[in-house]
C-alpha atoms as one frame of an Amber mdcrd trajectory, in Angstrom:
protein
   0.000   0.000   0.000   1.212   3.609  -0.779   0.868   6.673   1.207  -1.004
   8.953   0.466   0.528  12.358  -1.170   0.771  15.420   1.414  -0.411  18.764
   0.416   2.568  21.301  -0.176   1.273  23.179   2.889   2.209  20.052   5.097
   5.465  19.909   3.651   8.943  20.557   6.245  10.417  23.614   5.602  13.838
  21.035   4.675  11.358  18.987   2.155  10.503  22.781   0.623  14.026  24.014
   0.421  15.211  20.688  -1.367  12.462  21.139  -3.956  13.942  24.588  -4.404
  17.558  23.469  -4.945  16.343  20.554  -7.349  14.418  23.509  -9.453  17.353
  25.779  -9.155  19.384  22.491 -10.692  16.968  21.946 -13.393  16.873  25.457
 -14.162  20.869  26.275 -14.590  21.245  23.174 -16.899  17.969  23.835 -18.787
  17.045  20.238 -18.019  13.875  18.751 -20.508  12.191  17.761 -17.047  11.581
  20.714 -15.720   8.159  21.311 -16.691   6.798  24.598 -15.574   9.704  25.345
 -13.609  11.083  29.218 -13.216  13.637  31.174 -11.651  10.686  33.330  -9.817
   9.016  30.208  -8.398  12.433  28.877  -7.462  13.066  32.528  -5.496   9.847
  32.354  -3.582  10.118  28.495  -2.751  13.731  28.694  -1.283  12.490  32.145
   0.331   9.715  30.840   2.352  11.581  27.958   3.001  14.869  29.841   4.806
  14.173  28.789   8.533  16.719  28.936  10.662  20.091  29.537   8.611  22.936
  29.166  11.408  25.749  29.006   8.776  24.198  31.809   5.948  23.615  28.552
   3.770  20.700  28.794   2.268  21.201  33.079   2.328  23.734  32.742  -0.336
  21.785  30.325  -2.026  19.311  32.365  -2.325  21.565  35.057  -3.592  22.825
  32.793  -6.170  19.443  31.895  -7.518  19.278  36.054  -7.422  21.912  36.425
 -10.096  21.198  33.343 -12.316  17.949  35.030 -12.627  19.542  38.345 -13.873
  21.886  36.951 -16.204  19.189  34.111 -17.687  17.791  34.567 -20.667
């Protein structure tokens, strides 16, 4: 038996921030998988999805997805 699917809202802020670093992958390599995929969703995922950030982490990755967005075409 499967389990059932959880709703994004139910989702760990760790579960949200790894679908924002698998977009951010997808997007940089222009992969033919990632569907509907852009660099704004991929900002606002990994944004809400911060939490604590001891180490700055997920800060620069967030400024990283920053400037792939302004040099992307």
């Amino acid at each position: 038996m499967y389990a059932q699917p959880n709703d994004w809202g139910q989702a760990s802020l760790d579960t949200r921030w790894a679908a924002a670093v698998a977009e951010f992958g997808m997007l940089l390599r222009n992969s033919p998988n990632k569907g509907m995929a852009d660099w704004a969703h991929c900002l606002q995922i990994a944004r809400e999805a911060v939490g604590r950030d001891r180490s700055g982490y997920r800060a620069e990755m967030i400024g990283m997805i920053e400037q792939a967005m302004a040099v992307a075409p």
